[in-house]
N, C-alpha and C positions, 0 to 999 in steps of 0.2 A: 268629567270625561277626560283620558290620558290624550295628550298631545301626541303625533305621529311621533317627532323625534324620541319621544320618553319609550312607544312600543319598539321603535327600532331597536335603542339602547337594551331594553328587557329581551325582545330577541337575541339580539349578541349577545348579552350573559347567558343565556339559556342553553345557545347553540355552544359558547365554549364550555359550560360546565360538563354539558353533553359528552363532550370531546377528551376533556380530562378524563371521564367516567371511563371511557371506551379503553383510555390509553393504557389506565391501570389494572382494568380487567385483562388485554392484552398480556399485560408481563406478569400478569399472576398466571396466565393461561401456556403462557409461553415455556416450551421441552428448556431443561436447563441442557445443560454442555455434552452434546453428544461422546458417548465413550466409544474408542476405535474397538472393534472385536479383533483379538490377533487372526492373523493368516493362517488359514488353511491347505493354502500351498504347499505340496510337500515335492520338493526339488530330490530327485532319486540319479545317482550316476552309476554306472558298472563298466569295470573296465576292465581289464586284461592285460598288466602291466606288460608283459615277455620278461619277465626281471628287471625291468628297468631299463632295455635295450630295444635299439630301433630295428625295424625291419632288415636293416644290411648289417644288423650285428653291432651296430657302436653304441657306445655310453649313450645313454639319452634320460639317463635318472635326475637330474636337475632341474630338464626340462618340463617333465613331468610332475616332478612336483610345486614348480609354479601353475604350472597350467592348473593343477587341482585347487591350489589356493584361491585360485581364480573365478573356482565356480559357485562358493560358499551353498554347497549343497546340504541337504536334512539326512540324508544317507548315502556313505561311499561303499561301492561292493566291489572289490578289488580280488581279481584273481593273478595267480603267480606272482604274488610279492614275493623278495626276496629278503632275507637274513642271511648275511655273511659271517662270520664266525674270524674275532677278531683276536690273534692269543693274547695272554696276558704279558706284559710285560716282564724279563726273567730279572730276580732279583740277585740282586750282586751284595757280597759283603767283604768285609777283609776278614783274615786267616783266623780265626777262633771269635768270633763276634756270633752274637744270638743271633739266631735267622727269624722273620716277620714271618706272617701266614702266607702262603703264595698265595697270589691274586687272582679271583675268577678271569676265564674268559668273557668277552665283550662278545655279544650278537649285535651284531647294525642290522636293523630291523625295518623296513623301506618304509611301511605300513605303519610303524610306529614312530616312523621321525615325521611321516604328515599328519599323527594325531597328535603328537606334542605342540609341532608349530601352528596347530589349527586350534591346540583345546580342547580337543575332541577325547570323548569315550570309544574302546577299541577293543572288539572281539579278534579273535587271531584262531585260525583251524589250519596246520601246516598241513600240507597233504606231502612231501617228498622230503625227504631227510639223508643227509651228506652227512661226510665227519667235517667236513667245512662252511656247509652251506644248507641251506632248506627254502621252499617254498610252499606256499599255499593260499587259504584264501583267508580275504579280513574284511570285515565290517567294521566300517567309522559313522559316528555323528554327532552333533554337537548335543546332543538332546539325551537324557538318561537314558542309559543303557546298560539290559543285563543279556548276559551270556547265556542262551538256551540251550546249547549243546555244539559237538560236531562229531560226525560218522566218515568215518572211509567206505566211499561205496565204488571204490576200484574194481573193475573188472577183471584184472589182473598184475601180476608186480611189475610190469614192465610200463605199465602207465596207472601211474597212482591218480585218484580222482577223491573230491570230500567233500561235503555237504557241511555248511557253515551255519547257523542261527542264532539270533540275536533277539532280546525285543526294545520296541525304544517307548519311550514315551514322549506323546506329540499333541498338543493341542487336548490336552485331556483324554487322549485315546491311547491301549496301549497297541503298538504295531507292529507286527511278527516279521522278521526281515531275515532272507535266506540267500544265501550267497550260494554257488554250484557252479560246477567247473566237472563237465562230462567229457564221455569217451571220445575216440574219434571214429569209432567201429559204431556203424549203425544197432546191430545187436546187443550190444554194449551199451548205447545211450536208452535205449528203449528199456532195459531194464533198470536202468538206473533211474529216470523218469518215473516206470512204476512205481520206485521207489519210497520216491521222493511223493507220490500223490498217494501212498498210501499213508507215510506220515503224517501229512499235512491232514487228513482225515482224520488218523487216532489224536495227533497232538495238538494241532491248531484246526477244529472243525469250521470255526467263528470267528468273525471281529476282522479288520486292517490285517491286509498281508502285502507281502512285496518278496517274489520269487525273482533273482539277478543274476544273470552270471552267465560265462560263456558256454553255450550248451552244443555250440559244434554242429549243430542243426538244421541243416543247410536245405533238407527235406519238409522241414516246417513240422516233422512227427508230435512235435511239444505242445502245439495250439488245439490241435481237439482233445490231445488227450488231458492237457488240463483246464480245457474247457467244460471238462464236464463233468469238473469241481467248482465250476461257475468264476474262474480265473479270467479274466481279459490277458489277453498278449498286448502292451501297450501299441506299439508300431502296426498294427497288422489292424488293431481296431480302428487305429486312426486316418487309417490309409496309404501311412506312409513306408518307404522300403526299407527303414531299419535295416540296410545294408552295413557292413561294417566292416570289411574283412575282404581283402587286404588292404590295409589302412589306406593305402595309394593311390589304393584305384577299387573301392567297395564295389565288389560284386556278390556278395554271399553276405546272409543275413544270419550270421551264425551266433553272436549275441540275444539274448532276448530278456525280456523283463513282463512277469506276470503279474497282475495286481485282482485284488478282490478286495471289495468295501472302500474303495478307493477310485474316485474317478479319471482315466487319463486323459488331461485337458492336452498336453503338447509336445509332439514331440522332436528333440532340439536336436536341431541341426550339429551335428558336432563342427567347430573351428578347424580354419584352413590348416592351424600351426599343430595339429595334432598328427597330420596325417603320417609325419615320420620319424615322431616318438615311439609307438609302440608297432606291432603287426597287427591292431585293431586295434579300430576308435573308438574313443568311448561312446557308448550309449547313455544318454542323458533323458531327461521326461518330467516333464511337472504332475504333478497327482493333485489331488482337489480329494480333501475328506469335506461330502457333503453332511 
């Protein structure tokens, strides 16, 4: 017959062999190293440069393009960028010397010196054209990007207007992104509007969209009617007044941004230092592809 002490001892081996047993099923059982999923965040900005000029008319192009640096967005939709047209330099030589090829002119591209310093890919749709100058609209992102087209949908020559697209790819999705810059004549935006929701039907029926740009809208005409192409109006779903215009003192919600396939989680307060950079603030938004 085993002595108490001897059962105790045989207990305690028993009970630690027990316990190893558990520990290595444990770590055979145990998730190895969780992999992060990228973000689905999709940070959207539109904005309405005035050329690069502040509401009382001064330089304010500096300003603005830190502020954009600033906001490391997935898409910029930029209306009235400017290109200045810069001549070429005139070449001089002495009295009977070959002459070089003359030198192109230089365009300074507004749109294109924040997709340089950003890294960014850059569609470009001018809608008004100088012998010195031009503006229009642009799409930037840091994320591939091809050029879908652009249309003049002016309503007449005295106010040029142009419908920009782009698509990017994101997160494994590809997503149709359309910049617009409408009339200021109500009859005028409603056709253009139509317009634009009839293409979005023949050319983009499906899939990630993101409609941006200053639509002048001040009647809200833009929300049912492409509502019911199944578009959210970011702002107006959220609750929030997507006012924007005049930069100083927003009362008029004349920017807007429509998304389909795309959730809009938030939408961002624009910064105090914006307010007299341009004659409207940017509108900014976070999107969620669920």
């Amino acid at each position: 017959m085993r002595n108490p002490e001897e059962l105790i001892r045989d207990t305690a081996r028993q009970a630690d062999s027990e316990r190893t047993d558990a520990q290595q099923d444990d770590k055979r059982e145990a998730p190895g190293p969780q992999i992060a999923l990228p973000s689905r965040d999709f940070i959207a900005v539109s904005w309405n440069l005035h050329k690069g000029r502040s509401p009382l008319g001064f330089q304010a192009w500096q300003a603005m393009q830190r502020w954009v640096q600033s906001t490391h967005a997935d898409a910029y939709f930029l209306q009235e960028a400017m290109a200045r047209r810069m001549p070429a330099p005139v070449l001089t030589s002495n009295f009977g010397a070959p002459l070089g090829e003359p030198a192109d002119d230089i365009w300074h591209c507004q749109a294109t010196e924040i997709a340089r310093a950003l890294e960014m890919q850059i569609a470009l749709g001018p809608n008004v054209f100088k012998p010195s100058w031009r503006h229009g609209n642009a799409i930037l992102s840091p994320h591939p990007l091809d050029l879908g087209g652009r249309w003049d949908i002016s309503a007449h020559r005295f106010e040029r207007r142009g419908l920009l697209v782009a698509r990017a790819t994101f997160a494994g999705h590809s997503v149709t992104l359309l910049c617009a810059h409408l009339a200021l004549t109500r009859q005028a935006r409603l056709r253009q509007m139509n317009w634009i929701a009839h293409w979005i039907v023949k050319e983009a029926p499906d899939g990630p969209l993101v409609l941006a740009g200053d639509f002048n809208d001040w009647r809200n005409d833009s929300v049912p009617l492409f509502g019911e192409l199944g578009l959210n109006e970011v702002a107006t779903l959220l609750g929030e007044s997507g006012r924007t215009f005049p930069a100083f003192s927003p009362a008029l919600a004349l920017d807007k941004m429509f998304v389909r396939g795309m959730r809009p989680v938030e939408w961002i307060q624009p910064a105090q230092e914006t307010a007299w950079l341009s004659d409207h603030l940017p509108y900014m938004a976070r999107l969620r592809i669920d």
